[in-house]
Each structure stands twice: as structure tokens, then as C-alpha cells.
Backbone as a printed PyTorch tensor [residue, N CA C, xyz], in Angstrom:
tensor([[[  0.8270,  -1.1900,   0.0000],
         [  0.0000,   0.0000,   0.0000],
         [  0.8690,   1.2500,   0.0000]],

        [[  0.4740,   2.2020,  -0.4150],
         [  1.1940,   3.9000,  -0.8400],
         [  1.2590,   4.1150,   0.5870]],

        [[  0.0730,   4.2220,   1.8410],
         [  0.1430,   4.7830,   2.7740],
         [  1.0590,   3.6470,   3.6300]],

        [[  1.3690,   3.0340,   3.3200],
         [  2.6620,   2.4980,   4.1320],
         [  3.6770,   2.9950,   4.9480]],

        [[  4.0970,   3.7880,   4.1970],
         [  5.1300,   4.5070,   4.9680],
         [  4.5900,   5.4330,   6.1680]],

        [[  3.6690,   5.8620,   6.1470],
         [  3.0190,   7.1650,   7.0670],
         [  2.4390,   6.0060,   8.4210]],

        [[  1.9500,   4.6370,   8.2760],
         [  1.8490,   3.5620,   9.3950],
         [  2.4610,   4.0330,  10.7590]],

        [[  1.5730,   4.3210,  11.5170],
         [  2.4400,   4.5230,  13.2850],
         [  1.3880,   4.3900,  13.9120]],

        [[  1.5280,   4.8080,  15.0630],
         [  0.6730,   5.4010,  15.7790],
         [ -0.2450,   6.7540,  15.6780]],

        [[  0.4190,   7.7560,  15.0950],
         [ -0.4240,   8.7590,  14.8040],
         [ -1.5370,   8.6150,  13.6060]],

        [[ -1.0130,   8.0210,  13.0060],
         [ -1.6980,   7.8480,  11.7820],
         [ -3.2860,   6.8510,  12.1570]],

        [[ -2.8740,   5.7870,  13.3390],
         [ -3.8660,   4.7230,  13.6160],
         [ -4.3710,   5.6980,  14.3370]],

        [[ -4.0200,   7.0730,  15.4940],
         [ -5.3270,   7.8840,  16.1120],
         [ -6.0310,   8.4800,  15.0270]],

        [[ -5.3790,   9.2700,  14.4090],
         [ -6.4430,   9.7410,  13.3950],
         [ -7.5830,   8.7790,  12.5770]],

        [[ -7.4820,   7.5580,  12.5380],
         [ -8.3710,   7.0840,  11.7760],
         [ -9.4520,   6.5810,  13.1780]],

        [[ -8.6640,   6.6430,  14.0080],
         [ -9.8040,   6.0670,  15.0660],
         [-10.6280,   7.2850,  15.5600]],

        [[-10.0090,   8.0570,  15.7030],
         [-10.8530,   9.1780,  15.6670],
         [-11.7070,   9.9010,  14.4210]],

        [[-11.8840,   9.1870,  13.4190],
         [-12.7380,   9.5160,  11.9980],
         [-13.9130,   8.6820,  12.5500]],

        [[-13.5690,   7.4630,  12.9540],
         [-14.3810,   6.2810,  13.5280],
         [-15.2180,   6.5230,  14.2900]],

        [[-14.9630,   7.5530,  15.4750],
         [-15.5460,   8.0220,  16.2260],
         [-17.0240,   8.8570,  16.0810]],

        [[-16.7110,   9.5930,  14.7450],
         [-17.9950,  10.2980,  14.3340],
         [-19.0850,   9.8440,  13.5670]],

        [[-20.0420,   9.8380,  14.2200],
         [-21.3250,   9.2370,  14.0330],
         [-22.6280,   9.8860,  13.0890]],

        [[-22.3480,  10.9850,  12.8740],
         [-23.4440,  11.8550,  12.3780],
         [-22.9870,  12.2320,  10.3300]],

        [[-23.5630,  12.6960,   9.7500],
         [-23.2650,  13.1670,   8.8540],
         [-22.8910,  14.9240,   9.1070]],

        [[-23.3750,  15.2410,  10.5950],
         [-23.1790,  16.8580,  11.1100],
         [-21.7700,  16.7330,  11.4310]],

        [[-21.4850,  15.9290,  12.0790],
         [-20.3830,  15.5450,  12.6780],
         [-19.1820,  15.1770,  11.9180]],

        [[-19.4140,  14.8130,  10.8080],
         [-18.9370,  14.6410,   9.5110],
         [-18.3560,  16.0010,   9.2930]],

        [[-19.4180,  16.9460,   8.8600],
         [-19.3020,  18.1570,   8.4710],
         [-18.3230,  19.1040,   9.2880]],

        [[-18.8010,  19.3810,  10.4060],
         [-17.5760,  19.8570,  11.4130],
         [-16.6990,  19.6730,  11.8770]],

        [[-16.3330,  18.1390,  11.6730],
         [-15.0460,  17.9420,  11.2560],
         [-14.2100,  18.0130,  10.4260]],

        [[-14.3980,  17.9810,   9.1320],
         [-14.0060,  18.2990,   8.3750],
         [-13.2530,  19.8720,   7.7410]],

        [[-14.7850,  20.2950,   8.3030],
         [-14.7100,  22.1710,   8.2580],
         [-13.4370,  22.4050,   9.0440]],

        [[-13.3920,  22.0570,  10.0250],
         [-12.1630,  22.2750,  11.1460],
         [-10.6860,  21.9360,  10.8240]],

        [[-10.7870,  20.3760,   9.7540],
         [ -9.0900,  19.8880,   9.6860],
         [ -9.1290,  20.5270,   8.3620]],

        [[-10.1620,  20.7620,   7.1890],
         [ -9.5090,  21.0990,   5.6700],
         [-10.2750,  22.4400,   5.3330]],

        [[ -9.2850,  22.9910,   4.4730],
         [ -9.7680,  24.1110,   3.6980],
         [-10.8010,  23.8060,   2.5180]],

        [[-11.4760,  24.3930,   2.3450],
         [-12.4830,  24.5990,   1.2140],
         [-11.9360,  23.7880,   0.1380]],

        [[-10.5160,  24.2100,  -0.4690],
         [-10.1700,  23.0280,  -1.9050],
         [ -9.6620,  21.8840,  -1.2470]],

        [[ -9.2480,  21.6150,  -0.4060],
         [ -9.2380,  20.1100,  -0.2050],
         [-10.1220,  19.3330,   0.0300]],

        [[-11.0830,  19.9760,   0.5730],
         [-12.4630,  19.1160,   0.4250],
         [-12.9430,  18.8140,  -0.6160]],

        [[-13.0180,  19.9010,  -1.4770],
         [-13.3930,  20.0020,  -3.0070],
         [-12.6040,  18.7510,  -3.5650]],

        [[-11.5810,  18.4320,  -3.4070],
         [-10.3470,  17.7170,  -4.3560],
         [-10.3970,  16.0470,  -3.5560]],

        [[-10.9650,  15.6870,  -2.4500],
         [-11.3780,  14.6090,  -1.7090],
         [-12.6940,  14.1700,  -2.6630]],

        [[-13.6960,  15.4350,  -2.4860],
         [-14.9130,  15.1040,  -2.6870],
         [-14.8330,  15.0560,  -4.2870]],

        [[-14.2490,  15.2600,  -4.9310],
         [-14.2920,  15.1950,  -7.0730],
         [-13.1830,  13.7550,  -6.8690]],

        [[-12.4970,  13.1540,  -6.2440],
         [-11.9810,  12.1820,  -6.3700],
         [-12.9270,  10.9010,  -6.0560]],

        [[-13.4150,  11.3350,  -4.6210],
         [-15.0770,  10.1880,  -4.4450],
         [-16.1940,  10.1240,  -5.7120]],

        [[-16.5210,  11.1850,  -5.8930],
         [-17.2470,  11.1160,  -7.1130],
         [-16.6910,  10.4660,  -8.2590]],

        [[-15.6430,  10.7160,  -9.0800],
         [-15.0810,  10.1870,  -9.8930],
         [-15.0510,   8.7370,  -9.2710]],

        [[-14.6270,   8.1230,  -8.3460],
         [-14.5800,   6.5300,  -8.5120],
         [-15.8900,   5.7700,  -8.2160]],

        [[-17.1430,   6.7370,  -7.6490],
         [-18.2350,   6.3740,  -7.8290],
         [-18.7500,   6.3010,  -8.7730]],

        [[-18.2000,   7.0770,  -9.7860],
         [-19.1320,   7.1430, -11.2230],
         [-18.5950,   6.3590, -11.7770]],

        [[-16.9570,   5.9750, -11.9790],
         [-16.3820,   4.7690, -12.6660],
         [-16.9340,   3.4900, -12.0010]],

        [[-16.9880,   3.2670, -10.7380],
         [-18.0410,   2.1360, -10.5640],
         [-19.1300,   2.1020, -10.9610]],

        [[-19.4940,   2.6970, -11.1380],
         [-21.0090,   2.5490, -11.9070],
         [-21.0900,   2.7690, -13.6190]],

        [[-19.9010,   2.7650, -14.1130],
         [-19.7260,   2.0330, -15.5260],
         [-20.1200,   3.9100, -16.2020]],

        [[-19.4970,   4.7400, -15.7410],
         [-19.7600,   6.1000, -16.5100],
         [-18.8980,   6.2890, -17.6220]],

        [[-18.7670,   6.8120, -18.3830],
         [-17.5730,   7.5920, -19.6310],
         [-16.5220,   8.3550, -19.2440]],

        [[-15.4280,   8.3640, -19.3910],
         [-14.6440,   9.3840, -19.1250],
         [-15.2520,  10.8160, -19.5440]],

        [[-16.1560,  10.7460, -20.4850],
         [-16.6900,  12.2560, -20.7540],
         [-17.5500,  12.7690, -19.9590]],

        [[-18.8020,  11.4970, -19.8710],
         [-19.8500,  12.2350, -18.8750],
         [-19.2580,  12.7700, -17.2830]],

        [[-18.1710,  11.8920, -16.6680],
         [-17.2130,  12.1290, -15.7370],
         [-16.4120,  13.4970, -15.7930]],

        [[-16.2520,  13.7160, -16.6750],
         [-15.1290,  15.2950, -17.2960],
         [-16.7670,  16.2070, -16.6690]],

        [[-17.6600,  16.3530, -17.2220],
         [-18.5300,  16.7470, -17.6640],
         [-19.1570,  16.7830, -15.9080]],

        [[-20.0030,  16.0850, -15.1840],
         [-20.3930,  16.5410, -14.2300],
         [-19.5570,  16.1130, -12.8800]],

        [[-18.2170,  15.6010, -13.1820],
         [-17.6560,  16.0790, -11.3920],
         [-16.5170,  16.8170, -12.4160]],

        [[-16.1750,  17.5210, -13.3060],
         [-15.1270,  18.6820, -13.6260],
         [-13.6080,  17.9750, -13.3490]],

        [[-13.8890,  17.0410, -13.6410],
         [-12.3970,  15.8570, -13.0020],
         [-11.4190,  15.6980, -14.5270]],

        [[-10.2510,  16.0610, -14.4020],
         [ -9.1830,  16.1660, -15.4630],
         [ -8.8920,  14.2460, -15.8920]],

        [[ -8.9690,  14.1340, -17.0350],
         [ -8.6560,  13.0560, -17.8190],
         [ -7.4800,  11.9260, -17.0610]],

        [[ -6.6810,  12.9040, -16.1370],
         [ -5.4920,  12.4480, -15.3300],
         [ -5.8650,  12.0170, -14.0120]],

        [[ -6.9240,  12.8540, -13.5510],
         [ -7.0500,  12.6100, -12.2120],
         [ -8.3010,  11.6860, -12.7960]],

        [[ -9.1650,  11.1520, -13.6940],
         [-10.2620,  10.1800, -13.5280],
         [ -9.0570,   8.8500, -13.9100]],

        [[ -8.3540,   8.9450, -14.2360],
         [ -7.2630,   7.6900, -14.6640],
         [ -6.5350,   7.4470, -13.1450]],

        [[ -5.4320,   8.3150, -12.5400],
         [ -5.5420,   8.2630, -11.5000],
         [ -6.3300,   7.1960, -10.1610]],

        [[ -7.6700,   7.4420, -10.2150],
         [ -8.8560,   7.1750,  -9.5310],
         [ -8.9710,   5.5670,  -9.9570]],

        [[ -8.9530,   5.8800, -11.2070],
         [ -9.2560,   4.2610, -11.7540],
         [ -8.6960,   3.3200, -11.4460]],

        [[ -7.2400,   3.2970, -11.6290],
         [ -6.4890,   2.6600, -11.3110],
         [ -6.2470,   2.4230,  -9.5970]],

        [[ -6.8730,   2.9960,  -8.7520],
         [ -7.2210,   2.9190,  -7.6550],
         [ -8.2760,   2.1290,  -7.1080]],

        [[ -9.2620,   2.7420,  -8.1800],
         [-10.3380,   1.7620,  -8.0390],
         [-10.4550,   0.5630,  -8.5760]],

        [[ -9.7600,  -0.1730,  -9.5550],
         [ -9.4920,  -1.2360, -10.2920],
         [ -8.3630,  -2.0720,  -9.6030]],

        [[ -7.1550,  -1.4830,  -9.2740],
         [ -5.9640,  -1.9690,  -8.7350],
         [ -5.5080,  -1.5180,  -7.5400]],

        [[ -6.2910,  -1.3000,  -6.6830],
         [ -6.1380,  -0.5660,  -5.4640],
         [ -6.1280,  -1.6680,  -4.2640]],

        [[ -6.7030,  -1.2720,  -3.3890],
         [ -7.0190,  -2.2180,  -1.9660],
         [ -8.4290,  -2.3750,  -1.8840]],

        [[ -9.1520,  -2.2430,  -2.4930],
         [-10.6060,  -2.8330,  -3.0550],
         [-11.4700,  -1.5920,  -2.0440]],

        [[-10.9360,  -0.7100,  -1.1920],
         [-11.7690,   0.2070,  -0.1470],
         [-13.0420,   0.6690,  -1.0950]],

        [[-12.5790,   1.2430,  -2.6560],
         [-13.8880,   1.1820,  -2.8050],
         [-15.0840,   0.7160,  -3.2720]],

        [[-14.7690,  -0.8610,  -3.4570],
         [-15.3940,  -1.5640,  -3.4580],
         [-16.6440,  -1.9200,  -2.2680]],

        [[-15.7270,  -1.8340,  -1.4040],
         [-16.1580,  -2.2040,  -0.1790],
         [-17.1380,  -0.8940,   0.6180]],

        [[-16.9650,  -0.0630,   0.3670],
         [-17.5640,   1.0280,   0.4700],
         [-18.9660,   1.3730,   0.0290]],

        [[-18.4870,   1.1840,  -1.3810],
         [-20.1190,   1.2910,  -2.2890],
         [-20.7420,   0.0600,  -1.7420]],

        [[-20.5090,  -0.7770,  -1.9850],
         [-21.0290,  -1.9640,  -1.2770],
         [-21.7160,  -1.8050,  -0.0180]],

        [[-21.1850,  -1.1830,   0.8080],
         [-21.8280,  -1.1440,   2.2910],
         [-22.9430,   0.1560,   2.0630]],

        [[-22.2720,   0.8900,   1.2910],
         [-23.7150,   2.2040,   0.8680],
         [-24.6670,   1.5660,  -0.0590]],

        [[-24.8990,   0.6280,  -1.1270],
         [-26.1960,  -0.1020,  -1.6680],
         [-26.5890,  -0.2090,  -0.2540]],

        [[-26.3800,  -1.0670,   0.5060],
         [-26.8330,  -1.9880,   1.3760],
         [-27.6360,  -0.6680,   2.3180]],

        [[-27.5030,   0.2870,   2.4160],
         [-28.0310,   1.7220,   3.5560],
         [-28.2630,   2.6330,   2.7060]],

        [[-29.6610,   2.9530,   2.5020],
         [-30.3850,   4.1140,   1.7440],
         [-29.8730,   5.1420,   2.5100]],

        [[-29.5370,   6.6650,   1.4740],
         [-28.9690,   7.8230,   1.6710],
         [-29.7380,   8.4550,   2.7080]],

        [[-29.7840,   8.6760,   3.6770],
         [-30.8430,   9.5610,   4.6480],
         [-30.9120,  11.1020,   3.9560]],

        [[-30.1420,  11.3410,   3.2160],
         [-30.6590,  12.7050,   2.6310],
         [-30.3270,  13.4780,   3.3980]],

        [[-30.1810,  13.7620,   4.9840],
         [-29.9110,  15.0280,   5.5810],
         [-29.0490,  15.4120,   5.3100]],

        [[-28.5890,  16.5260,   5.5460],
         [-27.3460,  17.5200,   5.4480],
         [-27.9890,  18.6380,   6.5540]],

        [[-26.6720,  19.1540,   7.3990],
         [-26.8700,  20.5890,   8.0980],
         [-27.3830,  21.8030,   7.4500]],

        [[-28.0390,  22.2590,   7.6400],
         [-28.1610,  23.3470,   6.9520],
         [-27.7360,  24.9420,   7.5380]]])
């Protein structure tokens, strides 16, 4: 795995503490707090992009509604194809749990 090297202890609090949050609010304010506006942006067009390549999209319609560069949907792919299967496993566990739709407002 890429994140190999970064493996410690700090690295295992931070994920246990992602673990910790329960809400989709909670989600939100956390987030707001550790990233700036484009890194969220650049998290969230990378999720999209390997959601839409799982679901069998075009590289165009992909260009087209998450604004994702030809490099970064290849990128993704190869992540999502030859990766550690996370997002496999992911979408998978989201079929299985309808979207509750909330968001903070």
C-alpha cells in the first residue's frame, strides 16, 4: 500500500478518531475544522469520480459533471481497479443503507 510509509501510531489515532464520528453533522464539522475549502473540493471530485467509474460512466460524462481532469479520472481508476478494493467495499456497504438525505443546513 502507498500509505505504508506514514503507518504509526499517529496515523492509527487519526483514523480512530474519523471512527468516532457518528453523524453526517459531525462529519461536516469535522471536516470544516481539519480542511480548507479546496481540499475538500479535491477529496470530494476524487469520491465522485470513482463512484461514477463504478457505476460504468464515460470518461466524458465524468469530465462533464464532477469537472475531473482526464489524469485525475485515470488516477482514480487505477485505484479503483488496482487498489485495496476500499472502494469496493464502500459502495457496497452504501447499496446496502439508503442515503438519509440530511445535510446541516
Amino acid at each position: 500500500m502507498l500509505i505504508d510509509e506514514l503507518k504509526g501510531k499517529a496515523l492509527d489515532e487519526f483514523f480512530e478518531g474519523l471512527l468516532t464520528l457518528e453523524t453526517i453533522e459531525e462529519c461536516y464539522a469535522f471536516f470544516d475544522d481539519l480542511c480548507t475549502v479546496n481540499e475538500i473540493k479535491t477529496l470530494l471530485q476524487r469520491f465522485q469520480v470513482a463512484k461514477m467509474l463504478y457505476n460504468n460512466n464515460t470518461y466524458s460524462k465524468i469530465e462533464t459533471e464532477a469537472g475531473a481532469s482526464t489524469a485525475t479520472i485515470s488516477r482514480v481508476k487505477r485505484s479503483l481497479y488496482h487498489g485495496n478494493d476500499s472502494y469496493e467495499l464502500m459502495f457496497g456497504r452504501m447499496q446496502n443503507k439508503p442515503y438519509s438525505g440530511h445535510h446541516p443546513e
